[in-house]
C-alpha positions as CSV (number, residue, x, y, z in Angstrom):
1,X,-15.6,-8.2,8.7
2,X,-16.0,-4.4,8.6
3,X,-12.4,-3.7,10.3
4,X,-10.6,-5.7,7.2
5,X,-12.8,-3.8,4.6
6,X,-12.0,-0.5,6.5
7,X,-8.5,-1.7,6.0
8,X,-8.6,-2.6,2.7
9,X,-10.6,0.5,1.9
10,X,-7.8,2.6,3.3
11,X,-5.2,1.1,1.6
12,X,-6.6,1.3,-1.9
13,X,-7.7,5.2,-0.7
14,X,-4.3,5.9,0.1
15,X,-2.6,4.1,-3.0
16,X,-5.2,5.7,-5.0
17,X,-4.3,9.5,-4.0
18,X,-0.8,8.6,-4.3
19,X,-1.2,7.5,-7.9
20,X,-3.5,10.6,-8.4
21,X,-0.5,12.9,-7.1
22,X,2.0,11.5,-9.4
23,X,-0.1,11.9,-12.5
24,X,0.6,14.5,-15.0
25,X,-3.3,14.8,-15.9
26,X,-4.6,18.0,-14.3
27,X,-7.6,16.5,-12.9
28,X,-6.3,13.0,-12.0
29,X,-6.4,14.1,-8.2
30,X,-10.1,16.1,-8.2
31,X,-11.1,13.1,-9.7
32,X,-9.2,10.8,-7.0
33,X,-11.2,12.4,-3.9
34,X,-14.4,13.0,-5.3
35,X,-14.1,9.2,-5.7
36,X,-12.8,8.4,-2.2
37,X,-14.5,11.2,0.0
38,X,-18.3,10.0,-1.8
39,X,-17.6,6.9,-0.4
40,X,-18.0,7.9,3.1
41,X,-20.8,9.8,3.9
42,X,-20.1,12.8,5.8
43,X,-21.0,13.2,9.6
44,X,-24.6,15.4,10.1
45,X,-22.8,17.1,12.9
46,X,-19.7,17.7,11.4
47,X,-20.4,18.4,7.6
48,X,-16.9,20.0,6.6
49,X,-15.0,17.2,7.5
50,X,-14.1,14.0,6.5
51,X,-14.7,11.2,8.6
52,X,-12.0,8.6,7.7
53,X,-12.0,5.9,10.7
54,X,-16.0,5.8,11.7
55,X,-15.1,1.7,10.3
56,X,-12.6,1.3,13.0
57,X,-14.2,0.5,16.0
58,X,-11.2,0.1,18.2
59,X,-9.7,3.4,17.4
60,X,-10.7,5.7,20.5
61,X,-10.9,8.4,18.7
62,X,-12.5,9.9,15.4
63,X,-9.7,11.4,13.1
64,X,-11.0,13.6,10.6
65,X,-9.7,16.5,8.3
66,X,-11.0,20.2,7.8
67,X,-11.8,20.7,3.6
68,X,-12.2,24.3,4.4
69,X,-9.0,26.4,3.3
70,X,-6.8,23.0,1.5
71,X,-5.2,22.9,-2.1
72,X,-6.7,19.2,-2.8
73,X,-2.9,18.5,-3.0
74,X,-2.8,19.3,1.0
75,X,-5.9,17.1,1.3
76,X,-4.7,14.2,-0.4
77,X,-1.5,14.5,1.2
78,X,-3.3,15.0,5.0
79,X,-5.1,11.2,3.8
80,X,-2.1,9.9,3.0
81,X,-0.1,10.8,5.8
82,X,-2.6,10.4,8.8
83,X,-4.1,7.3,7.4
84,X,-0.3,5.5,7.7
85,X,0.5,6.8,10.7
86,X,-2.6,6.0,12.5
87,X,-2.2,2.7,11.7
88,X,1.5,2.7,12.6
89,X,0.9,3.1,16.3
90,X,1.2,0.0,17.6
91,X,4.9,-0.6,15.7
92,X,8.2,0.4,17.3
93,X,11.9,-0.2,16.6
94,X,13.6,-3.3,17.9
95,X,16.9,-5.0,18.2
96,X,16.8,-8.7,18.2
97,X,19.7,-11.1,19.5
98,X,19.7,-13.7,16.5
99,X,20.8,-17.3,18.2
100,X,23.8,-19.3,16.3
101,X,23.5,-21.2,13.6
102,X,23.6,-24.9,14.7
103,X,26.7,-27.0,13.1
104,X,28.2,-23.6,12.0
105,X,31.1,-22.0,14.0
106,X,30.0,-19.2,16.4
107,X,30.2,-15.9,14.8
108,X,31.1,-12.6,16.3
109,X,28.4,-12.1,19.2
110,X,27.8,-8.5,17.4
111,X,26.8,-10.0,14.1
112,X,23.9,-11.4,15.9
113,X,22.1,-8.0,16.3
114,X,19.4,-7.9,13.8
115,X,17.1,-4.6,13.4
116,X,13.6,-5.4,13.1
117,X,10.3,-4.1,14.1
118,X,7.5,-5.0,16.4
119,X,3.8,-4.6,16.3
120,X,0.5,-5.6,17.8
121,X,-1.3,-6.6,14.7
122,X,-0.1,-8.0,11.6
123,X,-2.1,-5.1,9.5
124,X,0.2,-3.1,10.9
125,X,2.9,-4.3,8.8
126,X,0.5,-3.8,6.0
127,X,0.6,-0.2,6.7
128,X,4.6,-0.5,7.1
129,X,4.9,-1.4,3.8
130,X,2.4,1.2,2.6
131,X,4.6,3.4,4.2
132,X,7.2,2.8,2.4
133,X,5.9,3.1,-1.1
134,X,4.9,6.4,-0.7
135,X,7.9,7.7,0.7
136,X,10.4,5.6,-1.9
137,X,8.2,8.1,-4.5
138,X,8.6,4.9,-7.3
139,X,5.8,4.7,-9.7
140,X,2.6,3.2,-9.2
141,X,0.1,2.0,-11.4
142,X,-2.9,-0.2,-11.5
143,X,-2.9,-3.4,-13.8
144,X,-4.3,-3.2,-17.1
145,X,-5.8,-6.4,-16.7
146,X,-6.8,-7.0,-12.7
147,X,-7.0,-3.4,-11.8
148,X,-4.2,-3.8,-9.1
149,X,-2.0,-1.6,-7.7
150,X,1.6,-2.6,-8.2
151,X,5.2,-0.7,-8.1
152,X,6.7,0.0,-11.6
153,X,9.8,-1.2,-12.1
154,X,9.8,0.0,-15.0
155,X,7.5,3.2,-16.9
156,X,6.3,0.6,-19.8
157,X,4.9,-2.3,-17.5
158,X,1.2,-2.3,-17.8
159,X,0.3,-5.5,-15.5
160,X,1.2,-6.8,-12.4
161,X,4.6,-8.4,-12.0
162,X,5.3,-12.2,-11.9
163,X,4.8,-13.9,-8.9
164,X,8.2,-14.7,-6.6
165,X,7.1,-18.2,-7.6
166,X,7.2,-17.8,-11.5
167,X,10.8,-15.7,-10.7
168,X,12.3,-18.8,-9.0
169,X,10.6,-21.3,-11.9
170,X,12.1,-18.9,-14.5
171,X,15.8,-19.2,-12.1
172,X,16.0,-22.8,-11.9
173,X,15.2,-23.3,-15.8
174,X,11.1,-24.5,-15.3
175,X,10.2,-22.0,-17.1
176,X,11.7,-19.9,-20.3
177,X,11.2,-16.4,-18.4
178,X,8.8,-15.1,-15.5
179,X,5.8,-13.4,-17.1
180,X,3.3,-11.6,-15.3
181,X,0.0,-13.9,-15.2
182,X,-2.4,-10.6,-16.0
183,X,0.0,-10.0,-19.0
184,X,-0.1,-13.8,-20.4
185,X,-4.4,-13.5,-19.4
186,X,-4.6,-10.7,-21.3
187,X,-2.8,-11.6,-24.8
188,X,-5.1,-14.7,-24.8
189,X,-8.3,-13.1,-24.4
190,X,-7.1,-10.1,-27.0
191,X,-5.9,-13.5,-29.4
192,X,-9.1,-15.2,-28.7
193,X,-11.7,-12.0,-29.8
């Protein structure tokens, strides 16, 4: 149980500092890591450095980052980066051969590469995806409602987005439009008081 907390722990850290980098508030990110670095207490042998995989019992090694002589931007960015990429190790790069489509006409045998990706443990992919949020540099923010992270799609959304199930309800005509469920939870209760 404590390697998915650690997991989950990580993520939000790293979402968090992410969101705290993008902010135009001059404090957002001193805020950021004094809330994620008291988290963890720090090491009695090592007392400048942040321990960030103790949790990880697999890992073979203890990864942690000097606070001596670091703008907390270089900090937050050291998190960031070497929290992903640790957790990228076991992914590579693959080419797959994609078999025919049965009753359809064979295709070119080229158009049956597909690019893909392997990996050793489906948190991995977790941490792909991770990856590629703070590298697209969209907007995050948390939900007004749940507290969630979620990527803006646009600067006004406040909650989460609608499910892909609401979005194909709202396609096919079940529904009048997709709303996010936060938003609709949090105009009742606001109605309601």
């Amino acid at each position: 149980l404590s390697f998915i907390w650690g997991h989950a722990y990580t993520v939000r850290n790293v979402l968090t500092l992410f969101k705290a980098l993008q902010s135009e508030k001059p404090d957002a990110l001193d805020q950021a890591l004094d809330e994620i670095v008291s988290l963890r207490p720090f090491t009695k042998d090592a007392l400048n450095t942040y321990p960030s995989w103790l949790w990880m019992a697999r890992s073979r090694e203890i990864i942690s980052f000097e606070l001596l002589d670091q703008t907390p931007e270089e900090f937050a960015l050291k998190i960031i980066s070497n929290s992903i990429a640790k957790n990228l190790e076991g992914t590579c790069p693959a080419i797959k051969i994609e078999p025919d489509a049965p009753g359809q006409p064979p295709t070119s045998p080229l158009s049956r590469l597909r690019f893909s990706f392997r990996w050793n443990a489906l948190v991995e992919v977790v941490y792909w995806h991770l990856a590629g949020v703070v590298t697209r540099g969209r907007h995050i923010s948390r939900c007004k409602e749940c507290g969630g992270f979620f990527e803006q799609t646009d600067r006004r959304q406040e909650f989460c987005p609608p499910s892909e199930e609401e979005i194909i309800q709202a396609r096919q005509g079940a529904r009048s439009r997709a709303q996010s469920r936060c938003a609709l939870r949090y105009r009742v209760r606001r109605q309601r008081q």
